[in-house]
C-alpha positions, 0 to 999 in steps of 0.5 A: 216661919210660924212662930212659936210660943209658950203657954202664958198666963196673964191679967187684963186691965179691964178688970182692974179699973182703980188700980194703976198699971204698977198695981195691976202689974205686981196684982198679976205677977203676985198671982202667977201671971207671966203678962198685963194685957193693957187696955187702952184707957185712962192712964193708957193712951197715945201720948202716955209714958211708954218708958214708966210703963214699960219700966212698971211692968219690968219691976213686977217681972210681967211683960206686956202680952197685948194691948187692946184698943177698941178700934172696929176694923169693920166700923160703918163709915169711911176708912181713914178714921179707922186707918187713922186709929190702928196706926196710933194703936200700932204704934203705941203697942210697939212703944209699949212692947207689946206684941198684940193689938186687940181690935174689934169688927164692930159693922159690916164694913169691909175690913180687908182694905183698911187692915191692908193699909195698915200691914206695913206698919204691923210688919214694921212694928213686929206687932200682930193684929188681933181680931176679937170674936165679938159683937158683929163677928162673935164666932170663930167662923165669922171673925176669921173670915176677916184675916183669912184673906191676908194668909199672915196669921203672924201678923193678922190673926183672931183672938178667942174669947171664951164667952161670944162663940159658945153664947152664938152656938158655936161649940169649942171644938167648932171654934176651934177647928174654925180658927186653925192657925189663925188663933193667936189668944185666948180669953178666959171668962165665965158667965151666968148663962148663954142669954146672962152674961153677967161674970163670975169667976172661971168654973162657977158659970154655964161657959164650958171651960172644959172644953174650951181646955180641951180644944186647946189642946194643941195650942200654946200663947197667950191666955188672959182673963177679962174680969169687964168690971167697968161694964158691971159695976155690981162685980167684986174685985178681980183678985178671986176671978184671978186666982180661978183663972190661974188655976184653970190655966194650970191645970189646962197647961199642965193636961196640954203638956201630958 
């Protein structure tokens, strides 16, 4: 049975780079966000403290909506390593409980043996894989080509990023249609342009956010802003973006209920 899930608001840590998770959780909560999608590092790593970090979050009143590693299921190479990542990152989102697991393709290796081998340990942990539209794979119809193959979109999905899809010509609605029941996420940003993809903050740029509201329509789950920060050192804070975003998810959630 496929699951069913509300429609939540929540902040990526990308964006909070100086701020520890405590801050960057009661950040979130104090901005209307429901979640922390928690990146892997820094304090957030294999061997931290799950219990102060699930304690952290508990206190701002967020939960954890996903933890995104940076392991490539596509990675040139051998598969071992890459195994090796995703079961550590696996087990540090079930520690962290976090339902989620953001990875990227990252190559044009064969993902499906190495996310086979690790479907045992997601079933397991009652974690979902997610596979970003990024870098190799940055549209709907290349990323879900990966998951497809596993027919287990509640363990083995996509996550959606506004920017990369639209940037390769890949229209919302094209995305959209392309992911069906294998979207399991979505990431709100915006951008300069197609070809400068410097942030601004959502509904300032060229990334149709419109549409992107439109198409998801049908859709409920988790919504995250990714303010990349530590990628553009010349970015403000999070904290105007944030307010953007919330209220971008606002008025989408409230046109999706209508």
């Amino acid at each position: 049975m496929r699951r069913v899930e509300p429609r939540r608001m929540a902040l990526s840590t990308l964006g909070t780079p100086d701020r520890s998770l405590a801050d960057a959780a009661r950040l979130a909560a104090d901005a209307g966000c429901h979640g922390l999608e928690i990146r892997v590092h820094g304090e957030v790593h294999p061997d931290m403290d799950h219990r102060a970090a699930r304690a952290a979050l508990a206190d701002a009143g967020v939960e954890a909506a996903c933890l995104a590693g940076y392991a490539k299921v596509c990675a040139p190479g051998p598969d071992e390593p890459v195994v090796a990542e995703l079961r550590a990152l696996i087990d540090l989102a079930s520690r962290l409980g976090a339902p989620n697991l953001r990875v990227f393709p990252g190559g044009d290796a064969p993902a499906g043996p190495r996310i086979a081998a690790v479907l045992p340990d997601l079933r397991a942990a009652g974690v979902r894989l997610l596979v970003e539209t990024h870098d190799t794979h940055p549209t709907g119809t290349g990323a879900v080509g990966l998951v497809r193959p596993f027919e287990d979109p509640d363990r083995v999905a996509v996550l959606w990023d506004a920017l990369h899809p639209w940037r390769h010509g890949e229209t919302p609605a094209d995305t959209r249609a392309a992911l069906g029941p294998y979207l399991a996420y979505f990431q709100v940003k915006d951008a300069v342009s197609a070809t400068d993809t410097t942030p601004v903050p959502p509904g300032e740029g060229a990334v149709p956010l419109r549409e992107c509201a439109e198409a998801l329509a049908d859709w409920a789950g988790w919504v995250s802003l990714e303010w990349e920060k530590p990628w553009y050192p010349g970015l403000g804070p999070v904290d105007a973006p944030l307010r953007a975003a919330v209220e971008w998810f606002q008025q989408y959630a409230h046109r999706s209920s209508a």
